[in-house]
C-alpha positions in Angstrom: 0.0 0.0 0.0 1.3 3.4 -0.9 0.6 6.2 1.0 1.6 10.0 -0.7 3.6 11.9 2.6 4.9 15.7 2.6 7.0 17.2 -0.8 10.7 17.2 -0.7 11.6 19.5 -3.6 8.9 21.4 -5.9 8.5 19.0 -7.9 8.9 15.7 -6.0 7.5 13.9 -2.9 8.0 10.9 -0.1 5.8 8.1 -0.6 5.2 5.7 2.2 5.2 2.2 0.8 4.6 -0.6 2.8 5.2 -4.2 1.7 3.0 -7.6 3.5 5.0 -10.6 3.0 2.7 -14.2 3.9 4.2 -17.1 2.8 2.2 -20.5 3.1 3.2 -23.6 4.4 1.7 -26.7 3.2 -1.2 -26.9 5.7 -2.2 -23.4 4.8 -0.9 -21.7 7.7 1.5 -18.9 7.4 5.4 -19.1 8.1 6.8 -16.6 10.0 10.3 -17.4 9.6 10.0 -17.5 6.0 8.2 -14.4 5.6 10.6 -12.5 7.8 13.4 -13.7 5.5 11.3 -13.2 2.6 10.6 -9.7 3.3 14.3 -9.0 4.4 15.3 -10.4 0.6 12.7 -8.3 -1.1 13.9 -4.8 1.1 17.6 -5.8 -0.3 16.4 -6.4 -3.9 14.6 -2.9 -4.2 17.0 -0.6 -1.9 19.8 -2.0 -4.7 18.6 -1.2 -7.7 19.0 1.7 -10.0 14.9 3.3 -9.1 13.1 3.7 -12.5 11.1 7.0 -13.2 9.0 8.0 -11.5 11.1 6.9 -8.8 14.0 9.0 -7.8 15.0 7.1 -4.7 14.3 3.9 -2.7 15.2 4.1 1.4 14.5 1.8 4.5 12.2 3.1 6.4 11.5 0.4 9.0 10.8 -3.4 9.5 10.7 -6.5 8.4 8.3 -6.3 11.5 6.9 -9.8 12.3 3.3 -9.4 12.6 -0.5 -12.1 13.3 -3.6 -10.5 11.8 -6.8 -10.5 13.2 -7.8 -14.3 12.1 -4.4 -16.0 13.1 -2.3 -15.6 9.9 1.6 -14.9 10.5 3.4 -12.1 8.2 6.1 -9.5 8.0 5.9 -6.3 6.6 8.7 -3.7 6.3 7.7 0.1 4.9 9.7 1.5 2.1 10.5 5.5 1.5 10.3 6.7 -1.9 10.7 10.0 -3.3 9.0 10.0 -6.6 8.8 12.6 -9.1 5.6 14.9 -9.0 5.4 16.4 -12.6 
């Protein structure tokens, strides 16, 4: 989910983005380990690449945070800061 935050420059902004990682084990429940790890990989993937447009810059912003929703289901989630092009 991406959420617009304050402009940096005239003509760009942050944008909040935060990533849920489930990952499913066989019996249909979720691993936590493996998300954790997951989400950990994904966060190094996108902080190391070159940002295409609009994207002018990729940052951690927090997490992978371990996390149970309401019905039982394990997760992680870590929140991304971009700063993306307004024009």
């Amino acid at each position: 989910m991406a959420e617009p935050q304050q402009k940096v420059t005239p003509i760009s902004q942050y944008v909040r983005l935060r990533c849920s990682v489930w990952v499913r084990r066989d019996d249909g429940t979720g691993d936590l380990d493996a998300s954790h790890d997951l989400a950990g990989r994904i966060e190094l993937y996108l902080t190391g690449l070159w940002p295409p447009t609009p994207i002018i810059s990729i940052e951690h912003d927090s997490g992978p945070v371990r996390m149970t929703d309401e019905n039982g289901c394990n997760y992680s989630y870590l929140i991304l800061l971009l700063q993306t092009e307004t024009v």
